[in-house]
C-alpha positions as CSV (number, residue, x, y, z in Angstrom):
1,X,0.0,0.0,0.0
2,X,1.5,3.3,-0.6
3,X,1.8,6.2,1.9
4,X,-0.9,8.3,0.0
5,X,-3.4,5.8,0.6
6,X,-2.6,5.4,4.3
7,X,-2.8,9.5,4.5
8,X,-6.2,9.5,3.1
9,X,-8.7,10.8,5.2
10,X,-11.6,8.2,6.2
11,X,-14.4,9.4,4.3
12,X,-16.9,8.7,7.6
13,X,-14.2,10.7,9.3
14,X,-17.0,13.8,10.2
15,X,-19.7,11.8,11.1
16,X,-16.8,10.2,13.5
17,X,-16.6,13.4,14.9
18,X,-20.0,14.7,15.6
19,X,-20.7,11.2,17.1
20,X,-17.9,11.2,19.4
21,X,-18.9,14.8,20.3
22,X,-22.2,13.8,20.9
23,X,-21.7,11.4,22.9
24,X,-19.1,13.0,25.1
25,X,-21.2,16.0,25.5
26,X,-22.7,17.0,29.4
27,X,-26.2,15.6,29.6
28,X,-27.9,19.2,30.4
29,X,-26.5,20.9,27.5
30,X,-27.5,18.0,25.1
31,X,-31.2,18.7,26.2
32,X,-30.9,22.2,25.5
33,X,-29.7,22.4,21.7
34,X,-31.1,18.6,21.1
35,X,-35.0,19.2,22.6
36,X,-36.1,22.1,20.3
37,X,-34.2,20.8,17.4
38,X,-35.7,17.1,17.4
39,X,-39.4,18.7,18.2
40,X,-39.3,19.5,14.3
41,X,-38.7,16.3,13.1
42,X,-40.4,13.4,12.8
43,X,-38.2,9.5,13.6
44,X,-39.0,6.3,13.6
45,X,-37.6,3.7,15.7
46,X,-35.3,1.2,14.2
47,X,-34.0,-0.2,17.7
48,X,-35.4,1.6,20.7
49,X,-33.0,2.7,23.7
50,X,-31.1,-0.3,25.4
51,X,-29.3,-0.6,27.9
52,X,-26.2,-3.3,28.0
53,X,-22.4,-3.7,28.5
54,X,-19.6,-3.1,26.0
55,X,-15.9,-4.7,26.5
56,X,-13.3,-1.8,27.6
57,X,-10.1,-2.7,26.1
58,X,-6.6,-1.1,26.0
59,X,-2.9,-1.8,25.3
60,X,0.0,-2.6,27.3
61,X,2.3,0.7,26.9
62,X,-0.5,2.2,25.0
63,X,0.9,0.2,21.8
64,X,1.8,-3.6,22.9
65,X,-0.5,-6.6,22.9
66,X,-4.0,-5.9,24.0
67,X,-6.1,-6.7,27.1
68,X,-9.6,-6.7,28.7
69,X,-10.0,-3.9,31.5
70,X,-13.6,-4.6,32.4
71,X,-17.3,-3.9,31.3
72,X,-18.6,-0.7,30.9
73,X,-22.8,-0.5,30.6
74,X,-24.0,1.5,27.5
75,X,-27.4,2.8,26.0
76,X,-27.6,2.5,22.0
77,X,-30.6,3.0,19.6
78,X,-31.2,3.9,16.2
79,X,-33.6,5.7,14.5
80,X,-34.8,6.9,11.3
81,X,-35.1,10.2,9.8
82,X,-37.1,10.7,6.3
83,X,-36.9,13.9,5.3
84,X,-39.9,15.6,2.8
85,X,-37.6,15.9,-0.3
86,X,-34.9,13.4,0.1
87,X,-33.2,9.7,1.2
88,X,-34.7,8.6,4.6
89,X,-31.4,8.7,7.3
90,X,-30.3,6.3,9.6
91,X,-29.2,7.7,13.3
92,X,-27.3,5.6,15.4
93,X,-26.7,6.5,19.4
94,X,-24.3,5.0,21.9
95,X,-23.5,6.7,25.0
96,X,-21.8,5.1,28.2
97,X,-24.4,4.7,31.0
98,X,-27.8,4.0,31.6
99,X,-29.6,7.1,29.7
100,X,-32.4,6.3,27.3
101,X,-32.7,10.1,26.7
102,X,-29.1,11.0,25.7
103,X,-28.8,8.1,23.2
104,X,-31.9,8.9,21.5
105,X,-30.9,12.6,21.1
106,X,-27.5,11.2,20.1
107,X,-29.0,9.5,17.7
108,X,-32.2,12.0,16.5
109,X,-28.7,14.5,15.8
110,X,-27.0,12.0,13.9
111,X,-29.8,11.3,12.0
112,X,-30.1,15.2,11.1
113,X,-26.9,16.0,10.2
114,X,-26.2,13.3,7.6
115,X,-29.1,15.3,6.0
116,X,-27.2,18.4,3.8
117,X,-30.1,20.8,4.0
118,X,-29.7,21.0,7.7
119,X,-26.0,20.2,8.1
120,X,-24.5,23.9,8.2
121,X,-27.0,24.9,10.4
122,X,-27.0,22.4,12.8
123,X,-23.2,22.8,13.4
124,X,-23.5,26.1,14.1
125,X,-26.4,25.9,16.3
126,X,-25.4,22.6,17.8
127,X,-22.4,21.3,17.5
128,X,-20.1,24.6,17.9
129,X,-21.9,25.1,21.5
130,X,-21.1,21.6,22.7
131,X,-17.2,21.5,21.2
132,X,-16.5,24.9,23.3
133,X,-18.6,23.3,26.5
134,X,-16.6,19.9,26.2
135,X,-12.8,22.0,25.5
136,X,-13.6,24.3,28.3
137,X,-15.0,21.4,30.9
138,X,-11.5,19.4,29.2
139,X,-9.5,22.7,30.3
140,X,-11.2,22.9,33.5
141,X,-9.8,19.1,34.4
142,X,-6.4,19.7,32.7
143,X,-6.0,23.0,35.5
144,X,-7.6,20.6,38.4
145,X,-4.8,18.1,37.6
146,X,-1.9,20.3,37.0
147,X,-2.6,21.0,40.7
148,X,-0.9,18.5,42.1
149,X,1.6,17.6,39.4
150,X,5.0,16.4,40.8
151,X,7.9,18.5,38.8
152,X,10.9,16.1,39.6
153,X,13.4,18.3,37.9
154,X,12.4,20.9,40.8
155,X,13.8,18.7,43.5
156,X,16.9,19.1,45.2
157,X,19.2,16.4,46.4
158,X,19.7,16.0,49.9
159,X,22.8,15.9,50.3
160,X,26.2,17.1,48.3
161,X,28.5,13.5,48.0
């Protein structure tokens, strides 16, 4: 395979985004923008909420073999969007924890935006709010934990040989 191919962006690569966005962003402020935005629209249930557990899995040295760090429970469903003058959309939402609500709204959103009337609009009214909540909530942890970082190179040796 050559390297172009490798640095080829993922054409699913914004809908990777939005989703992980969704999904990550704080309950209350997924209500606000989500709630008068769905009202509008009209879904259809493909899978209605459920609630289950997902395998959590990591690598030794973030890049050796891999192995099983638990169970975390998750909520997914998937609806269905059709539009008056267009293809019907699929919406899929997954969102760690037991909340029926925030998957559907993950998913109502998902289903929206695939939809290119409404994309521009919908990241400006929704998704630019809940990317500057999530990097100032991200910033607000980073300061938290730089609290108590340990500077080693600060330290001075007890005593002079």
């Amino acid at each position: 395979m050559n390297s172009d191919a490798m640095n080829t962006p993922s054409p699913h690569a914004p809908r990777q985004a939005w989703l992980s966005l969704l999904a990550q962003a704080p309950r209350d402020l997924l209500a606000t923008h989500a709630t008068p935005v769905i009202a509008d629209h009209h879904f259809e249930w493909l899978r209605r909420p459920e609630t289950g557990l997902a395998m959590v899995r990591a690598r030794i040295a973030n890049g050796g073999d891999r192995f099983n760090v638990g169970e975390a429970t998750v909520t997914r469903c998937v609806v269905t969007h059709r539009p008056a003058n267009g293809p019907a959309t699929a919406g899929v939402g997954w969102v760690l924890g037991r909340d029926e609500d925030r998957a559907q709204w993950v998913a109502s959103l998902d289903a929206l935006l695939q939809v290119p009337a409404l994309h521009p609009v919908l990241s400006k009214a929704v998704l630019a709010p809940l990317a500057e909540a999530l990097a100032a909530r991200r910033a607000a942890d980073s300061a938290r934990a730089d609290t108590s970082r340990v500077q080693f190179y600060t330290l001075q040796p007890e005593a002079n040989g």
